[in-house]
C-alpha positions in Angstrom: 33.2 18.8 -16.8 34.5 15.7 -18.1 36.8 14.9 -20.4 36.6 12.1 -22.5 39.4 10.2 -25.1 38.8 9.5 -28.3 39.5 5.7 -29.4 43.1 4.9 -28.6 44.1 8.4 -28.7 45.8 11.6 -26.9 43.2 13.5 -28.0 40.8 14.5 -24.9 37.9 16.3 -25.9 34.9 18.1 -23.7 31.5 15.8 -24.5 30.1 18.2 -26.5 31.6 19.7 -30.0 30.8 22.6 -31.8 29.8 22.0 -35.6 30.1 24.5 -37.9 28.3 23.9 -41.2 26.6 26.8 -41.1 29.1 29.2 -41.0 29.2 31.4 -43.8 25.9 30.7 -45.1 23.2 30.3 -41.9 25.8 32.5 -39.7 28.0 35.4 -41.2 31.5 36.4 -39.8 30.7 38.2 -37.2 27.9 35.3 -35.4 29.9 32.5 -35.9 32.8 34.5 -34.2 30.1 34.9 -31.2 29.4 31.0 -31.4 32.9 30.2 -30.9 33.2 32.2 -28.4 30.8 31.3 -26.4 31.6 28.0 -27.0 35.0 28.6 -25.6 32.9 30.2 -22.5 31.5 26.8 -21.8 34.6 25.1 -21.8 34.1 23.5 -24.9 37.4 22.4 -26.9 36.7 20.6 -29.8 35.5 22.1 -33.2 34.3 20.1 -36.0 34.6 21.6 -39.6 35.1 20.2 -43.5 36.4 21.5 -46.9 32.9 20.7 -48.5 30.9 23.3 -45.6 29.1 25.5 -45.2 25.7 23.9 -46.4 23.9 23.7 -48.8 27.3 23.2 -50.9 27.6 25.2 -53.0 31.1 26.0 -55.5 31.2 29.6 -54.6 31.0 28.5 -50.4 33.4 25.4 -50.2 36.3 26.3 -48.2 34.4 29.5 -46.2 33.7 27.7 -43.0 37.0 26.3 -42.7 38.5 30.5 -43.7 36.1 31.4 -40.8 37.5 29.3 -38.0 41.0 30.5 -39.1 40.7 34.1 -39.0 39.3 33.1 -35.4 42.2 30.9 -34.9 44.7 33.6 -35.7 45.0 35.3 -32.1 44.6 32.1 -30.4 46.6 29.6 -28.5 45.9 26.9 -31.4 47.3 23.8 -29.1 44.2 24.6 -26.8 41.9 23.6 -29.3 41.1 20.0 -31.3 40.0 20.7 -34.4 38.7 18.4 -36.5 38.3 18.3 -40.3 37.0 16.5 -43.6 38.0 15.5 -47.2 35.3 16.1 -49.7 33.8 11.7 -50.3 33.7 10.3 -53.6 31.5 11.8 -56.5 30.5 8.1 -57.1 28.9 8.4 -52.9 25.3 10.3 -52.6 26.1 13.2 -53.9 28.6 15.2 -56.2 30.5 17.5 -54.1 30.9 20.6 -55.9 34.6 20.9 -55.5 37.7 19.8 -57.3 35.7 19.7 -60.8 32.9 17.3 -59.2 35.9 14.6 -59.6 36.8 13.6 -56.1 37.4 10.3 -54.6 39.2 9.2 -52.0 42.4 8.3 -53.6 45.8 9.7 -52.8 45.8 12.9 -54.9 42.5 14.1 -53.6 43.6 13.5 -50.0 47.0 15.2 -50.4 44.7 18.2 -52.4 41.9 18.5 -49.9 44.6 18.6 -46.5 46.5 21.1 -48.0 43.8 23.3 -48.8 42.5 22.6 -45.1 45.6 23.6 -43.6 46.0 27.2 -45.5 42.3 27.7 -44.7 42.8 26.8 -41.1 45.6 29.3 -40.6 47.4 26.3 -39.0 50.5 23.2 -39.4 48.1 20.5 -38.4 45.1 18.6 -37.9 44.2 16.7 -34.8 41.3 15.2 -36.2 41.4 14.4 -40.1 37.8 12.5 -41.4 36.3 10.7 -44.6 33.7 12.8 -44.9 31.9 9.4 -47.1 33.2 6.3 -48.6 34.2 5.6 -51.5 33.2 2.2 -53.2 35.4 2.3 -55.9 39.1 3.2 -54.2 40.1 -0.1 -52.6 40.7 1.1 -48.8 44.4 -0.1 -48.9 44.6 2.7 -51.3 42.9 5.3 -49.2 44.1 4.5 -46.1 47.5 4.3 -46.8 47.6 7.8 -47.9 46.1 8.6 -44.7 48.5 7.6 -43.0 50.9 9.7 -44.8 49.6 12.4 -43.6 50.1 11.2 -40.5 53.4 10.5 -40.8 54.5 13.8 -42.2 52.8 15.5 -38.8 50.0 17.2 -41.4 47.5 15.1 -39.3 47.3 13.5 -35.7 44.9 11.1 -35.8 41.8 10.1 -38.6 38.7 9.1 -39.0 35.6 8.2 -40.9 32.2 9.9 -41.4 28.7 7.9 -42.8 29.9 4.5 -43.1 28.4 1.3 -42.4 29.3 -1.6 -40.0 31.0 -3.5 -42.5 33.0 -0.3 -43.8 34.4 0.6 -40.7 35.4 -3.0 -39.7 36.8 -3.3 -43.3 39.2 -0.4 -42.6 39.9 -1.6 -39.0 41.2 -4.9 -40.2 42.8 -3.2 -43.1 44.9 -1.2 -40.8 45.6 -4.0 -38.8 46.9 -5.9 -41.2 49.0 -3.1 -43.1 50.5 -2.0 -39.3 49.1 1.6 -40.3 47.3 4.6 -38.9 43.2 3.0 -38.6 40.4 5.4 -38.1 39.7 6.0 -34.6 36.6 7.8 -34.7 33.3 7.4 -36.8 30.9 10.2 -37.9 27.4 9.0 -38.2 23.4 10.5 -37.6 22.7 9.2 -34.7 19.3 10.7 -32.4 16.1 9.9 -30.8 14.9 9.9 -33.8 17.3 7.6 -35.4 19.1 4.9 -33.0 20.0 3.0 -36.1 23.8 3.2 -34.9 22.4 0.6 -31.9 21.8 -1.9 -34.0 25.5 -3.2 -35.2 28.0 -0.3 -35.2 27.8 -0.1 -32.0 29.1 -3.5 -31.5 31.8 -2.6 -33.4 32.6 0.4 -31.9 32.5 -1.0 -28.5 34.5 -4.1 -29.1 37.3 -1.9 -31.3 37.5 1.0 -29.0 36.4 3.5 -31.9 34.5 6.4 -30.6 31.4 7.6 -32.3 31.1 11.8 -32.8 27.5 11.7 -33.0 25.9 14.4 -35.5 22.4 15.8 -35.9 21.8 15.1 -32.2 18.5 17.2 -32.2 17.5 15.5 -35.7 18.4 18.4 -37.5 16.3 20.7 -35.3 13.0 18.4 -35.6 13.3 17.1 -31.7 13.4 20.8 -31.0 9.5 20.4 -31.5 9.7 23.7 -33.8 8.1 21.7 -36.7 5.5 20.0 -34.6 2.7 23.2 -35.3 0.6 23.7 -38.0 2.7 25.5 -40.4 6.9 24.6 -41.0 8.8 27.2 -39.2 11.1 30.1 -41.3 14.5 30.0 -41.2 14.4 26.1 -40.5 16.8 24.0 -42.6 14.0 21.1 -43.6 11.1 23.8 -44.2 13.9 25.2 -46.8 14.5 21.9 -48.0 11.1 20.8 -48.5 10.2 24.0 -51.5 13.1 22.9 -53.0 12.9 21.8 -56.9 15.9 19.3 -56.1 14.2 15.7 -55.6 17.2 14.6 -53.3 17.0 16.9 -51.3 13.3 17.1 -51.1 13.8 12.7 -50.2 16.3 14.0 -47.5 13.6 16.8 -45.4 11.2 13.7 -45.9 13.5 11.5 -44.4 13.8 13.6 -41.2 10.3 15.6 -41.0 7.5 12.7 -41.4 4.3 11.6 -39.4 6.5 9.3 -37.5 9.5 11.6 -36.8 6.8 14.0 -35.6 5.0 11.5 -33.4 7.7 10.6 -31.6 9.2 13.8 -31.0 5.5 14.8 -29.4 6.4 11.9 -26.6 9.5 13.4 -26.3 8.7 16.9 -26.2 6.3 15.4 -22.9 9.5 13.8 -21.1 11.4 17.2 -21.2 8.5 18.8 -20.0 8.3 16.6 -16.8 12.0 16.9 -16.3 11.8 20.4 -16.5 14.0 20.8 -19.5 14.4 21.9 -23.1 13.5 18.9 -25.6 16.7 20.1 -27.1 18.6 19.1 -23.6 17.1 15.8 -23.5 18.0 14.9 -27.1 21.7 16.1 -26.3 21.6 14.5 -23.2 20.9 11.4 -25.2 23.3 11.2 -27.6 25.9 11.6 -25.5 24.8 8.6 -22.3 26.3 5.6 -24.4 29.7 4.7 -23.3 31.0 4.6 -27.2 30.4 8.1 -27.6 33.4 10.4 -27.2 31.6 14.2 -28.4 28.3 14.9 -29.7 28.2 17.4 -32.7 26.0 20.3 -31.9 25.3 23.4 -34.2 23.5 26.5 -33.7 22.7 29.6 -36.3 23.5 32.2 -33.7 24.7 32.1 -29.8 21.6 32.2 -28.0 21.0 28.7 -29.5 23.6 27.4 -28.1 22.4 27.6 -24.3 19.7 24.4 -24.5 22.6 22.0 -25.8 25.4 23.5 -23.7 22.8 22.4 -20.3 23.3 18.8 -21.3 26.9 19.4 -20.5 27.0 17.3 -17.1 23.4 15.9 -17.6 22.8 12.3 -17.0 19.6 10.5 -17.8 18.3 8.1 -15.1 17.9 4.8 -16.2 14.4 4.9 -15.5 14.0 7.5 -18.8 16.1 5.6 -20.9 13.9 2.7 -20.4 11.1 4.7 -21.1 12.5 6.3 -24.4 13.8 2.4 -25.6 9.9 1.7 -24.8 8.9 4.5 -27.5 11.8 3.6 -29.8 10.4 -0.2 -29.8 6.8 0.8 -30.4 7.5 3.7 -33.3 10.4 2.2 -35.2 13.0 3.7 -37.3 11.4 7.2 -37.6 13.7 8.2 -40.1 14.0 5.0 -42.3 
């Protein structure tokens, strides 16, 4: 397997992660313990978690995921791992996190709040990986990043980085950092799939020319390039098929976003590459995610172990240039299948 860096720093990572939203709510104690595990099995090393998880947030589950991966972290070797984490983004971002009172921001008494709680959680001194899980529009990002790099400085954290931001947020911070001679964010977390190349269009740039990794989430378009809702009827147990009963308009606009005529189109021609190659649509989507050279570790997630095998064969898979061609081709002719 190998290893790749993130941005400009010490931490080398396996090209896969292993999310974990969906402990404690999709995947009790005992599964996500499995999940680790054979994560671990695989080789992977790097483990992606935040305050605000499991989803749906929810008050009475903030914190469990991150409790979770502790009490599996106890009777480990913790230096063998990179875990990475999240503060809670701004109540004034998309939504209202339903933590600290529905009154966070990322200013530096939310910070300092949020990585402490982390770190008891977590069962552990440090953070190798600590995120913005949003932005916030109102904080001016001297503010915010400044007491970032606090953290940093008192050894709380390793390195940071940033979660759904835009091509003029992250170069904002870069140059911020620059300027201040602090701690910059060395890693962005965005959607990026099949389904959504968006991050192709300017980030990209950004991240190539800065040396800032992306960590890819929702690789498998949150289990729609799977093919599972291409039948007749939305699968049970599936996170959109939820989503779309739900009474909440937002996150009725968010299933539409990702389970549409066009999203289900394209994942069809998809769904007939794998099939040629002789692989799991869920391979192929992993696969590419993680081809581009400004990706350091795509984000996978699973509900219980078995799920895990289709993502974990993309491991050491390469596409040939000839199917990347043909999967630009589809990309050019059915644009933007998620907005």
């Amino acid at each position: 397997m190998k290893h790749r860096y993130i941005g400009k720093t010490g931490l080398r990572v396996t090209p896969i992660c292993l999310g974990t939203m969906g402990f404690g709510s999709w995947s009790d104690e005992k599964e996500s313990f499995k999940i680790m595990d054979k994560a671990v099995d695989f080789g992977i090393n790097f483990f992606d978690t935040a305050e605000v998880y499991p989803i749906p947030p929810k008050a009475e589950y903030a914190g469990l995921t991150e409790s979770i991966i502790g009490r599996w972290l106890k009777d480990k070797q913790r230096d063998k791992f990179i875990i990475a984490s999240k503060v809670a983004g701004a109540a004034n971002g998309w939504f209202v996190p339903p933590i600290r009172h529905g009154m966070t921001a990322i200013d530096k008494f939310h910070i300092k709040t949020a990585i402490e709680g982390s770190l008891k959680r977590l069962g552990t001194d440090y953070i190798d990986l600590y995120q913005m899980h949003w932005p916030d529009t109102i904080i001016p990002i001297e503010e915010s990043l400044r007491a970032f790099d606090d953290l940093v400085q008192e050894g709380k954290v390793r390195y940071l980085g940033t979660s759904n931001d835009t091509a003029y947020g992250l170069t904002k911070a870069n140059e911020t950092s620059k300027r201040l001679g602090i701690s910059r964010f060395q890693s962005i977390q965005n959607n990026f799939s099949l389904n959504n190349p968006r991050f192709l269009d300017e980030l990209a740039q950004v991240c190539k020319k800065e040396q800032i990794s992306l960590l890819p989430y929702s690789p498998i378009g949150g289990g729609v390039l799977s093919g599972k809702y291409n039948g007749k009827f939305y699968p049970d147990n599936a996170r959109f098929s939820d989503y779309l009963k739900s009474d909440n308009p937002r996150v009725q606009a968010q299933a539409a976003r990702f389970v549409n005529k066009k999203s289900l189109e394209v994942t069809l021609r998809y769904m007939e590459i794998a099939k040629r190659l002789d692989i799991s649509p869920v391979t192929l989507a992993v696969a590419y995610s993680k081809q581009f050279d400004f990706v350091a570790s795509t984000i996978i997630g699973a509900r219980n172990a078995e799920q895990l095998d289709a993502s974990f064969a993309a491991m050491d898979l390469e596409l040939s240039d000839d199917i990347m061609g043909e999967i630009q081709k589809i990309q050019e002719e059915i644009m933007y299948p998620m907005g």
